[in-house]
N, C-alpha and C positions, 0 to 999 in steps of 0.2 A: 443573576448568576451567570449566564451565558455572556454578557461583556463582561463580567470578571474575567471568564474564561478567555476571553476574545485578548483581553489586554496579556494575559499572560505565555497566550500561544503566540503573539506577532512577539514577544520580547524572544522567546524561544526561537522563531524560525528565525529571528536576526542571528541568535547564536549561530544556530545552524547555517546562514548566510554569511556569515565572517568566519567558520571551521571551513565551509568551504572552497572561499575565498583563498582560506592560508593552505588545503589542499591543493589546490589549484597552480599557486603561486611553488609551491616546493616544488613538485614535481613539473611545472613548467622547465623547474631550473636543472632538471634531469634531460640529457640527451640519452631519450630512451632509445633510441636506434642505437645508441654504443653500449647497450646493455645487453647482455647473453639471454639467449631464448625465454628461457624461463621469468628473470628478471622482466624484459619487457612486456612479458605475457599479465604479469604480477600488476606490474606499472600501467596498464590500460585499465586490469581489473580494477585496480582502485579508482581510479578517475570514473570509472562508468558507476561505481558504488557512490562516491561522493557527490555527482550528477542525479542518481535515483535519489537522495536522499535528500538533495536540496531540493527538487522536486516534490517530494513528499511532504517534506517540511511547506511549500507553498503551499496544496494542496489542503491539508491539515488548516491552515489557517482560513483559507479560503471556506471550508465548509466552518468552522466554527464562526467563520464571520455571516454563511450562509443562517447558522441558527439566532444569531444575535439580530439578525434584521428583521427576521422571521416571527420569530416567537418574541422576541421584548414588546413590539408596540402592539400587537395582537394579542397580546395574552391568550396564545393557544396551546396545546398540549399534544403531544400524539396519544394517540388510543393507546392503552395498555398492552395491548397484543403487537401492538406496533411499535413499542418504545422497548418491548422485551425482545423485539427481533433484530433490533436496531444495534441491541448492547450484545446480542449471542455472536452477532456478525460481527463487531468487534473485539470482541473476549478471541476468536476464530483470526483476524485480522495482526492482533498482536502477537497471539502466535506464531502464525506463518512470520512477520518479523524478527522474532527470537529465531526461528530458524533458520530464515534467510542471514542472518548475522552471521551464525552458529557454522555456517556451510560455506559463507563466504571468508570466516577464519583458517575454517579447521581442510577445505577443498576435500570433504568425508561424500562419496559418491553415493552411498546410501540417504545419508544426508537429503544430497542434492533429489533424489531420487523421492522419496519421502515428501520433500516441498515440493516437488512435480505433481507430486496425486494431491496433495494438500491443496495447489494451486486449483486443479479441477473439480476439487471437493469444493470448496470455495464459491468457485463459479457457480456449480450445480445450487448452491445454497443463496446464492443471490437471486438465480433463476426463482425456485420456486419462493423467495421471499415479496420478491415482483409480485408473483400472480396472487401470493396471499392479501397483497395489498390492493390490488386491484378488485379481488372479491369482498374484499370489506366496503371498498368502496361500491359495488354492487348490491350489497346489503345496507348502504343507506347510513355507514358507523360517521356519526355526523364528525368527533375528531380527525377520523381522517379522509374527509372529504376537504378538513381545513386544512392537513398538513399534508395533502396528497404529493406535491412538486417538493416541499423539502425532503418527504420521505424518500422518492423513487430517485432522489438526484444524491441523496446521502449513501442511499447503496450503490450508485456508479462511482461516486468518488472514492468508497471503500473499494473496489472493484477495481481502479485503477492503482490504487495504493496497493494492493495486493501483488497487481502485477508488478512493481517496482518491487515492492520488497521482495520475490521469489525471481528476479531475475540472475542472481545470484548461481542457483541449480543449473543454470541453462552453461554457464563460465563453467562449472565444474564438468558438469557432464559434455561440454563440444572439447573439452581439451582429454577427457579420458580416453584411453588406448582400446577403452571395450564398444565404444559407438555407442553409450547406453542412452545416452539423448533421443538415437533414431528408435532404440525399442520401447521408451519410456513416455516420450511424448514428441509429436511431430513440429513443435513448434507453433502450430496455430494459436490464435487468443479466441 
């Protein structure tokens, strides 16, 4: 199931690697320096979205390539409690990408603002999904003492996918006239 999955995410991020290719190559052929304020502001933003996104797209493949190495010749499984936290994190994950999308269409500062706490909510829930995972492993839960490294390296790479996809708020909010960036969140990861 998971090299099913594997063949069909590397066809995808090739997509994904040839949209941003032809992003890449268009707006190369733009002298954005001759473009009015706004326009060039526009013209970075896209480029820095279509770099996160190829990114992700690696990313994404990279960790499904992480499960197919993992669990096919092992036939192992994550514990139940650990394969439900795995999917809430990403149910949480795709969201914040709808929204990251949503905020980097519409430049809606509440939006942006909204994915700023979402970003931290986030975090706070990988945190404590760590340590959930860590006490299973002190309670001996023999699954996931077998899936312990793919578990805790599946929530980083969600982790950093995250941050890609909500980097988007940060464009809305540094270019707003109200500072809302500095009340909302200080930039830290």
């Amino acid at each position: 199931r998971e090299h099913d999955l594997l063949r069909r995410v590397v066809v995808r991020d090739d997509d994904v690697d040839a949209l941003y290719g032809a992003v890449k190559l268009y707006l190369a052929q733009m002298a954005h320096e001759d473009l009015a304020t706004h326009d060039s502001r526009r013209w970075a933003e896209i480029i820095e979205l279509a770099v996160n996104l190829e990114h992700a797209g690696d990313l994404i493949e990279q960790m499904v390539g992480k499960l197919d190495h993992h669990k096919r010749p092992r036939h192992q499984a994550f514990s139940d409690m650990g394969l439900e936290e795995l999917l809430g994190l990403h149910e949480q994950l795709q969201a914040n990408l709808r929204l990251g999308l949503s905020v980097f269409l519409s430049g809606n500062q509440d939006n942006a603002q909204q994915l700023l706490r979402e970003k931290r909510h986030f975090r706070l829930r990988e945190r404590k999904l760590a340590h959930a995972h860590v006490n299973r492993l002190n309670r001996q839960v023999v699954q996931s003492i077998e899936t312990s490294a793919l578990h805790l390296e599946l929530i980083a790479d969600m982790k950093r996918l995250n941050s890609l996809f909500c980097a988007s708020a940060y464009v809305v909010l540094e270019s707003s006239e109200t500072g809302a960036l500095h009340h909302e969140d200080n930039g830290a990861e």
